[in-house]
C-alpha positions in Angstrom: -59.8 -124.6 101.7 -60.4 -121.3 99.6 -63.9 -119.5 100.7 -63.5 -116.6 98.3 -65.5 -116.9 95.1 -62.4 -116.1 92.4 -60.2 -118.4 94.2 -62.7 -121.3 94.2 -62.8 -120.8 90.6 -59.2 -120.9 90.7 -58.7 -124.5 92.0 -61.1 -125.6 89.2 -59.5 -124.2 86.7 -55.7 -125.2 88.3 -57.5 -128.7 88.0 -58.9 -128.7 85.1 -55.6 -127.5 83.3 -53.5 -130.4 85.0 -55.9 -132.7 83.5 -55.4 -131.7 80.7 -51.4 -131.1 80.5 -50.6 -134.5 82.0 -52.0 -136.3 78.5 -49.5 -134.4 76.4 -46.9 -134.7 78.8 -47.5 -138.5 79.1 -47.4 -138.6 75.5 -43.9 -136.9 75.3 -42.6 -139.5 77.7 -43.7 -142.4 75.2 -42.7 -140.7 72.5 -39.2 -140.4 74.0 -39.2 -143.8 75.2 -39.8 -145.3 71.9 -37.4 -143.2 70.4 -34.5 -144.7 73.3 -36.0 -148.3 72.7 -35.8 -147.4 68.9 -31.7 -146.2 69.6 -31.3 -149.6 71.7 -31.9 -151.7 69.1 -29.9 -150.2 66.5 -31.9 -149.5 63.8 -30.7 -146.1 62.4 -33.5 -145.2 60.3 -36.2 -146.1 62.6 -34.2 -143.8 65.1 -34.2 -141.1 63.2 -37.4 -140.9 62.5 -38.5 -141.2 66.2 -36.0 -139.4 67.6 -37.2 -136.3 65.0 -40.8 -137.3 66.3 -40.0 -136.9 69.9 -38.3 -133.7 69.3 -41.3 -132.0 67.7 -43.3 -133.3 70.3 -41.4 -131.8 73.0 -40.8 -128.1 70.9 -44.7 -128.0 71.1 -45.1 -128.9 74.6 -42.3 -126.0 75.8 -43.5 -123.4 73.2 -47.1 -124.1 75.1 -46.0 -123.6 78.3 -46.2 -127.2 79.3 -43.0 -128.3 80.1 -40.5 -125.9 80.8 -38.1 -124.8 78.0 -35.0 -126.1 79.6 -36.9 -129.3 80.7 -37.6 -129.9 77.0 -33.8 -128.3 75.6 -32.2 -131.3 78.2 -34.5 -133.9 77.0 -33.7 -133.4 73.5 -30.0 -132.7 74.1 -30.2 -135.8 75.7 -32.0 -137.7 72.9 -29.5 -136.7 70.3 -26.5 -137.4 72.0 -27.6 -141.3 72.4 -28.4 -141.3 68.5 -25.0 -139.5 67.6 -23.3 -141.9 69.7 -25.7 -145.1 67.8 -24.8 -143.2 63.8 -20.7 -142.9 65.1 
């Protein structure tokens, strides 16, 4: 365990932080989960809508430092690949 004053502070801000990231990365993974259920069932427009939700969703969550850019470029890649292949 830390003894040092600064790093003490540290941990509680590390924690506090993590706290606070996990609710907007939880809410990315619904968001991109509803967008995949809304893909699976075939419904274009309802896809396209959360499919564009889910995307905006994860652009703010990389541009914050959240999730990694790349996490969020693979997610989306991945995302719009299933609705290309549900519109062809």
């Amino acid at each position: 365990m830390a003894t040092h004053k600064s790093a003490l502070k540290r941990i509680r801000q590390n924690e506090k932080r993590r706290l606070h990231n996990r609710t907007y990365r939880n809410r990315a993974r619904t968001l991109v989960k509803k967008a995949r259920a809304a893909i699976e069932s075939g419904n274009l427009d309802e896809a396209r809508q959360a499919t564009r939700i889910a995307t905006r969703d994860l652009d703010k969550l990389a541009s914050r430092g959240i999730v990694h850019k790349r996490n969020a470029a693979r997610r989306k890649s991945r995302l719009m690949k299933q609705l290309a292949a549900l519109e062809a």
